[in-house]
C-alpha positions in Angstrom: 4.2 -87.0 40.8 5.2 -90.3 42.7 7.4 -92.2 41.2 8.3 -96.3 41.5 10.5 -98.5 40.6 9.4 -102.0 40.3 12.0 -104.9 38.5 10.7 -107.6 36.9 11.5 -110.6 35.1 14.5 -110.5 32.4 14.6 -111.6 28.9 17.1 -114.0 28.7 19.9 -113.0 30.6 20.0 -109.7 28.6 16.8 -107.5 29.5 15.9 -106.2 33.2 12.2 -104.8 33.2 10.9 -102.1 35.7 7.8 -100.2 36.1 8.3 -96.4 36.5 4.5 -95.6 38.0 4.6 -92.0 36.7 2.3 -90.9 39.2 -0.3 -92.1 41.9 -2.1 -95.1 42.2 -5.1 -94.2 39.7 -2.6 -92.8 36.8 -1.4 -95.1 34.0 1.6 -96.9 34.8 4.4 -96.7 31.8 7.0 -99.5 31.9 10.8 -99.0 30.7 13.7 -101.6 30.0 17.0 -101.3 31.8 19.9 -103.1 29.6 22.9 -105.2 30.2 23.5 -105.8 26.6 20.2 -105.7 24.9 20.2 -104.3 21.2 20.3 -100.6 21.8 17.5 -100.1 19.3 15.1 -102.2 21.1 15.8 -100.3 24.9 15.6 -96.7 22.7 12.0 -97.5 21.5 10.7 -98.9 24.2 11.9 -96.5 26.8 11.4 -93.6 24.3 7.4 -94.6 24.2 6.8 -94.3 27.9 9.0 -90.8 28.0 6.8 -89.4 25.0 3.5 -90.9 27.1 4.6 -88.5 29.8 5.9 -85.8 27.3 2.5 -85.4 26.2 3.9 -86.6 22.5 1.5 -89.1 22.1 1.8 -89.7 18.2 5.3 -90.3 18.6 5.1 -92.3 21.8 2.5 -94.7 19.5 5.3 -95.0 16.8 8.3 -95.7 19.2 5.9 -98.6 21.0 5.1 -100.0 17.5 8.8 -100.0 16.3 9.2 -101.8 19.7 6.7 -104.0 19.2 8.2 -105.2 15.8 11.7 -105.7 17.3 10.2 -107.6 19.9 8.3 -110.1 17.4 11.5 -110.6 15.8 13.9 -111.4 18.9 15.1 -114.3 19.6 15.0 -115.2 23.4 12.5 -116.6 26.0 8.9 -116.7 24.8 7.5 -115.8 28.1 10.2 -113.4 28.7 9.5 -111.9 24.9 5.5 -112.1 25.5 6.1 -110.2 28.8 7.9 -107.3 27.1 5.5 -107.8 24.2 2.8 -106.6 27.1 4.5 -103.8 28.4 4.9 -102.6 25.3 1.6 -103.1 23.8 0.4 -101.6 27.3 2.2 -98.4 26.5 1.2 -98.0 23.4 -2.5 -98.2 24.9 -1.9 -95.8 26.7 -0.7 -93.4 24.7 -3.1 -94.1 22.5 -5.7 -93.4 24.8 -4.4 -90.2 25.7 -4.3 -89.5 21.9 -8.2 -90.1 22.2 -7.9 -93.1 19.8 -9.9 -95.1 22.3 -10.8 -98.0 20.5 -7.1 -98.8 19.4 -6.0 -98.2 23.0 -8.6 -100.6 24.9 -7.2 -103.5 21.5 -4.0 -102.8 22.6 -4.9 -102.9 26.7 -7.0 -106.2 26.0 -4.1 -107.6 24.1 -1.5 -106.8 26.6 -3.5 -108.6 29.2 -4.0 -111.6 26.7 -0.2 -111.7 26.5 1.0 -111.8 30.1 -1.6 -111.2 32.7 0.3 -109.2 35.4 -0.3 -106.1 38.0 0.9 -103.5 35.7 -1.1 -104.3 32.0 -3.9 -105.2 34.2 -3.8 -101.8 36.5 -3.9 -99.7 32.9 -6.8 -102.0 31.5 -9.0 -101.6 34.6 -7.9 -97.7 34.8 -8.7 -96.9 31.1 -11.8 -99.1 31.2 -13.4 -96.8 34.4 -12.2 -93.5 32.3 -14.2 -94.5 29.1 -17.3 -96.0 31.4 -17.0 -99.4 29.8 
């Protein structure tokens, strides 16, 4: 497996984001939070979603991204910066769902994320999951 680091944009001045591509160019990609002083709780769920994703503990990786999801709709912060992370994480989640073969709450979450923040990353794991399931 390849792996990438991308960075992207911070939330606040407390969140760094980066995209671990956990493999090639046609894989999902999963993204992860890398803290300055972010609640602990919040890096723990998000980063423990995309490790379960690539785990292959994909009921576990949905509830991590949900409790992340949660935390994030209660942070106070940045909205773009909090609807970015909001993407990622819903993006996860798809993913895992999707490999759960829940298909139907994975593309929701995929469309979501991509309704959130339109970027590279959401929109590399919408188009991916959308040629999988012939849609």
């Amino acid at each position: 497996m390849k792996l990438t680091l991308i960075k992207t944009i911070a939330l606040s001045s407390l969140l760094t984001c980066s995209a671990a591509a956990m493999a090639e160019q046609s894989d999902y990609k999963l993204m992860v939070i890398e803290t300055a002083t972010a609640p602990q709780q919040l890096e723990q769920s998000f980063n423990s979603c995309a490790l379960n994703v690539k785990s292959k503990n994909y009921a576990e990786a949905e509830a991590v991204c949900t409790q992340a999801i949660a935390l994030l709709n209660n942070a106070q912060g940045s909205k773009f910066k909090l609807r970015q992370l909001t993407s990622y994480a819903l993006s996860n989640r798809g993913v895992a769902r999707l490999k759960a073969n829940n298909e139907t709450a994975a593309i929701a979450d995929l469309y979501e994320a991509v309704q959130l923040n339109k970027n590279a990353l959401v929109s590399h794991n919408l188009t991916r999951a959308k040629q999988e399931l012939s849609l």
